[in-house]
N, C-alpha and C positions, 0 to 999 in steps of 0.2 A: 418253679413258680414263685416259691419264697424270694429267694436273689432277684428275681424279675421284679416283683413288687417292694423291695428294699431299694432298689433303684430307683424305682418310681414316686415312692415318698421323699428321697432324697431329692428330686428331683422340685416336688412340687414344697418343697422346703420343709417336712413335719417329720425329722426326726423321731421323736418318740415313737407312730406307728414300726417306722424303719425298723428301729430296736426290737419292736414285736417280731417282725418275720426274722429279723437275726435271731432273738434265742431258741424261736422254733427251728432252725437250721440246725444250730446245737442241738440240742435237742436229737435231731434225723440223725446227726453225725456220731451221735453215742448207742444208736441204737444197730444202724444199719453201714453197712458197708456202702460208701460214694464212692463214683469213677472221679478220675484225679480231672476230668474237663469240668464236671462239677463243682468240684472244690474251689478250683482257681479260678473261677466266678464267682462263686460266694466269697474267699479271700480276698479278692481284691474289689467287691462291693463292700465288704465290712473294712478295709482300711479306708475304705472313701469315706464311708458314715463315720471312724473316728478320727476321721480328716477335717470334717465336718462341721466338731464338735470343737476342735482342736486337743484332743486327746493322744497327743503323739505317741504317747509310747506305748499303748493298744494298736496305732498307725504298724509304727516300726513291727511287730509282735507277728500282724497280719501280711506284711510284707513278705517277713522272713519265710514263715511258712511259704507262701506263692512261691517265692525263690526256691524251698527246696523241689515243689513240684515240678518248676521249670528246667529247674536244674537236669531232672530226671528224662523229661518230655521232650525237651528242647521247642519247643514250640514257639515259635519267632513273633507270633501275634501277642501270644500271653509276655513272653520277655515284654516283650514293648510296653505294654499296659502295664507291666510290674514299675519297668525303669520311669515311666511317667508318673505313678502313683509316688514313686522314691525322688524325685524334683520336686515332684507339688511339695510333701511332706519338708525336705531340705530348705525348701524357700521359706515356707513359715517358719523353720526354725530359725531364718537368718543365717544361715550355711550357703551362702553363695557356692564355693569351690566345690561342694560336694555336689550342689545343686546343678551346676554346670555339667560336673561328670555325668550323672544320670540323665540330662539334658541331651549329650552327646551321646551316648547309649542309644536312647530311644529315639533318635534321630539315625543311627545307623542302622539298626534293625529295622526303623520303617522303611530306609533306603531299600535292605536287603527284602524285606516283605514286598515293596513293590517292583522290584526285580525278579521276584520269584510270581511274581501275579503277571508281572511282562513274559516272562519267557514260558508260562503257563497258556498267555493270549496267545503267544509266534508258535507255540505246536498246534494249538486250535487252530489257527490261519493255515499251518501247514497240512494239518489232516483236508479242512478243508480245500487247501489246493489242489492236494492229489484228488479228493474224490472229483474237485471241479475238471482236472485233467483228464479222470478216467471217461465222464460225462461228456467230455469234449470229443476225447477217440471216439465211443462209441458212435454220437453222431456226425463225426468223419466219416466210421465205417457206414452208416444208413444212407449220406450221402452220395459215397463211390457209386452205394447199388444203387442209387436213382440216379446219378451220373450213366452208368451203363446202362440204364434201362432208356434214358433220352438217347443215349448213343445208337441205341436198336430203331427208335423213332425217329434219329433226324437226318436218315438215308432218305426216306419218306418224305420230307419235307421240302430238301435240295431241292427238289423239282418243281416244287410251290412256290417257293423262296425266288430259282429263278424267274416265274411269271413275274410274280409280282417284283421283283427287281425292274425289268423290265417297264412295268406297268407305275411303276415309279419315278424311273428316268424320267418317262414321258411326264409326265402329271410336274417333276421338280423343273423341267424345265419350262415348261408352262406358266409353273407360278416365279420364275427368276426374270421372263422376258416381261410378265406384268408390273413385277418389283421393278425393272431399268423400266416402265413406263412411268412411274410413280416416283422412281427419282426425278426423273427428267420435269415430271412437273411440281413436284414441291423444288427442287432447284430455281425454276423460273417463278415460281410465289417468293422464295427466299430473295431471288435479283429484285424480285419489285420492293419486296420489306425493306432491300438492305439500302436501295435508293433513295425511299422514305427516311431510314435513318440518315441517311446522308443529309436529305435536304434538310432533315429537321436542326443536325448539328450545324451546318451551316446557319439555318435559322437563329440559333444558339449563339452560336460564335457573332452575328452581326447584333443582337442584342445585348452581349457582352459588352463587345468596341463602343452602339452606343451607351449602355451605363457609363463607360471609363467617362466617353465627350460628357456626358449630364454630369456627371462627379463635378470633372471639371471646369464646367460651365459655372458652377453653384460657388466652386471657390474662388472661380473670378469675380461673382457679382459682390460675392461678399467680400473681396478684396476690393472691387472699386464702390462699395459700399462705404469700406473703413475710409478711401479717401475721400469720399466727399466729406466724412465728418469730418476728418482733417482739415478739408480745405475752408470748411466752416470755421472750426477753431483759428485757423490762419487767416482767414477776413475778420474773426471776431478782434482779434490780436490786436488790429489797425486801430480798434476803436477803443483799445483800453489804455491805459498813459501807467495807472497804478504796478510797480514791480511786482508785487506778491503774487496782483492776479494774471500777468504774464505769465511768474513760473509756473503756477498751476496750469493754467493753458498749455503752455509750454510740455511740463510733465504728462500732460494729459493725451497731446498731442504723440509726444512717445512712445508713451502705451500702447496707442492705436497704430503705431506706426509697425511696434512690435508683433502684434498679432497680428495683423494686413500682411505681413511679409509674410507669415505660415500659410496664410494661404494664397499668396503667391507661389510660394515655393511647391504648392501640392496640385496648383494648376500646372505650374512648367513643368512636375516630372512626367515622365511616359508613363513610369509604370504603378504610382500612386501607393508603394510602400510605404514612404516613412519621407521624412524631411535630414538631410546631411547637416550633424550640428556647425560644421566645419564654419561651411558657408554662409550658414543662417546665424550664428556670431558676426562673422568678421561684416557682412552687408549691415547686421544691427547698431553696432559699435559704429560704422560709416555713417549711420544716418544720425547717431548721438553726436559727431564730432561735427557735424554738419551743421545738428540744430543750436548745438552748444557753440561754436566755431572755437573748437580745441586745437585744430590741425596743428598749429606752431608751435604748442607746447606743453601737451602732453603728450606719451609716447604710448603708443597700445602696444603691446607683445602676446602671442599665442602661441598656447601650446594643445594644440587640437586633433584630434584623428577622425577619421571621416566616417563617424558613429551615425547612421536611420535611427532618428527617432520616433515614437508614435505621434503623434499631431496631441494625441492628451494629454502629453509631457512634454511636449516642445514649447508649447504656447503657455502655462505656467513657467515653466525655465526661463521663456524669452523672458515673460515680465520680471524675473528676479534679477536676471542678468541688468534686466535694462533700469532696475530700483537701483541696484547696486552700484553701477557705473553713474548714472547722478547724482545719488548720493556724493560718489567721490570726486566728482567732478564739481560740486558745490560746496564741499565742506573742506577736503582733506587736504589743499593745495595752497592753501592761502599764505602768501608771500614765499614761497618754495620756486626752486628752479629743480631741471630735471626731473621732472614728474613722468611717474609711469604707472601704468594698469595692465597687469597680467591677469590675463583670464588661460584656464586651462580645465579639458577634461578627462580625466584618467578613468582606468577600471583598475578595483579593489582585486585583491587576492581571492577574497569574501563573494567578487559576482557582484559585488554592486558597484554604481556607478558615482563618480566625485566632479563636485563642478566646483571649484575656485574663482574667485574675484579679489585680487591683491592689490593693494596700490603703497605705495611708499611716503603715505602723508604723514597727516597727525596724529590719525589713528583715532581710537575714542577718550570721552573724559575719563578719569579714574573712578566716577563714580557713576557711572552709567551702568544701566537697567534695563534689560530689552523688555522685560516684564511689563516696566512701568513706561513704557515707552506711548506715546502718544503720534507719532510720526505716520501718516500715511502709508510713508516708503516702509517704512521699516514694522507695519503691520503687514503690509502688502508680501514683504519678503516671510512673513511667520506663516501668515496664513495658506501662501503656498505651497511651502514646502510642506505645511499637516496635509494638504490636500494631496499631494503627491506621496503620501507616509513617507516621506525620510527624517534626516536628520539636519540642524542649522544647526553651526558653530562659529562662531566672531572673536577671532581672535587678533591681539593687539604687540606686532613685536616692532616691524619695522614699517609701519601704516598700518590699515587693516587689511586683514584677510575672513571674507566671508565663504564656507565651508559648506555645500548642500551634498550631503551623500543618499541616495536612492534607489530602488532597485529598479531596473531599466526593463522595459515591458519585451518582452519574446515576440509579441503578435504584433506586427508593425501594422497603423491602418486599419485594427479592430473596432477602436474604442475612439473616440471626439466627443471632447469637453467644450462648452458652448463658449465663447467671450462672455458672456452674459452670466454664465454660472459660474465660471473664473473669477471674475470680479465681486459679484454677490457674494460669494464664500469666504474671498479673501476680507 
């Protein structure tokens, strides 16, 4: 009870009581004879209290004793508790090495103590299997004798069993000829359902065909929508004489000629995926060389693969293409022969998509600024490509080469960008 309670002060931090139940220990151990399970409980609570204190060499003192009791007992729980009491002590004294040994000590003896508590559990399992074994046999045996006892009862029975075998037939096949009645008419409810289905997808299917005709109804009008305001801008034309506001008409006219095409191109396909860049370049570039009348001497080159685009990236691209190519066709050629424009579309390593527009002119001033740029076109070409998130780059070796890298939309035909919000944005 004393070591119990020297513990328990140690515990709740008040050494000095602890000291009280220790010297009453002494005390018991001067007068009366202790069993050695005793002692090496109180020995190895009093190295802890002057573990405690830090009073090592009391620590070591109490040790030793425990060791010789263990010595004697072999008692693999008390070693443990010794070797653990002999690390804590080692560590405070900054004796790593030694601290380590008794570390591994009583790390092996707990190994060995919990090996010795497993193979204490596996005979308990084992007792108890035999007696669950012998519980098994016996109601084996109680079994048989009810086994034989039905076996006396069920000569008895045969003869019941065949009636009602019998009386079974009959009755199953009564309810098997009602069930082939019951198929035969949920069969015929299923014929009528499955013809509802039918008509319904049919239904389906003719409501589909007409959405594609409406789709494309809408991209016609607004295709012969854009021409009329074309062909406005082309009567306004007649009545103006001043160059400047030509070109703007002109450029303007462009534009529209550029988006009109996208949706031309989304009325004539069947299947209303996406727009082919191939052809919607080289027809765009045809109607610039037209309005510009370049045919004799500029040379268009293309380098194109027959990439679907979405219509909400076709229709910003067309207007960039179509900045880009007046641009160079009003600025870059002047007094030059053999003029040429390459436009070309590649795919990156990266997954995204490159559109070029090169030409072999002047190229830009040395001190040019897209930043600082005040140009229509060339707001028109910045504002684009933010709308589109990619990237513009203008670079100047032999003419310019204008650079739009983007990433190309997977869902052809998801998504349509207004003319109207194209423009506003840019």
């Amino acid at each position: 009870m004393n070591t119990t309670l020297m513990e328990a002060y140690m515990h709740t931090g008040d050494p000095d009581k602890a000291f009280q139940c220790y010297y009453r220990i002494k005390d018991m151990i001067r007068q009366f004879y202790l069993y050695d399970f005793l002692l090496i409980n109180y020995h190895h609570a009093a190295a802890r209290l002057f573990l405690m204190i830090n009073d090592h060499r009391k620590c070591e003192i109490q040790l030793r004793l425990a060791e010789m009791i263990t010595s004697k007992s072999k008692n693999i729980r008390d070693m443990a508790s010794t070797e653990n009491i002999a690390y804590q002590l080692d560590s405070a004294r900054k004796r790593p090495w030694q601290a380590m040994a008794h570390l591994s000590r009583y790390k092996q003896l707990n190994d060995s103590l919990n090996r010795r508590n497993h193979d204490r559990e596996l005979s308990q399992l084992q007792i108890e299997y035999e007696m669950a074994k012998k519980d098994l046999d016996i109601a084996s045996l109680k079994q048989r004798t009810l086994l034989q006892d039905r076996a006396l009862s069920s000569e008895k029975l045969v003869r019941n069993l065949s009636v009602s075998g019998m009386l079974f037939f009959v009755i199953f096949t009564a309810v098997l000829y009602r069930s082939y009645r019951s198929k035969q008419k949920i069969n015929k409810e299923l014929n009528v359902k499955q013809q509802e289905v039918n008509a319904h997808n049919q239904s389906l299917r003719h409501l589909l065909n007409e959405r594609g005709w409406l789709i494309k109804e809408v991209h016609h009008r607004v295709k012969n929508n854009f021409q009329i305001v074309i062909s406005l801008l082309d009567s306004q034309s007649s009545f103006i004489s001043d160059d400047a506001a030509m070109d703007v008409l002109r450029e303007s006219r462009n534009r529209m000629h550029s988006i009109s095409l996208v949706h031309q191109k989304l009325y004539q396909d069947e299947s209303l995926k996406g727009i082919n860049i191939k052809e919607y370049v080289i027809e765009l570039t045809d109607i610039l060389k037209d309005s510009f009348g370049i045919s004799s001497w500029i040379r268009f080159e293309y380098d194109l693969p027959g990439l679907l685009l979405d219509a909400s990236q076709i229709v910003p691209l067309g207007l960039i293409v179509n900045e880009a190519v007046t641009n160079a066709i009003k600025y870059a050629f002047k007094d030059r022969s053999d003029c040429v424009i390459h436009i070309s579309v590649a795919e990156t390593p990266d997954g995204l998509m490159e559109i070029s527009i090169m030409d072999n002119g002047c190229g830009l001033p040395a001190d040019f600024n897209v930043d600082q740029c005040t140009s229509l076109g060339m707001n028109l070409i910045c504002g684009l490509t933010k709308q589109l998130q990619g990237e513009l780059s203008m670079t100047t070796t032999i003419g310019l080469a204008i650079k739009v890298r983007l990433r190309r939309l997977k869902t052809l035909g998801s998504e349509y960008t207004s003319p109207s919000a194209v423009l506003a944005h840019a």
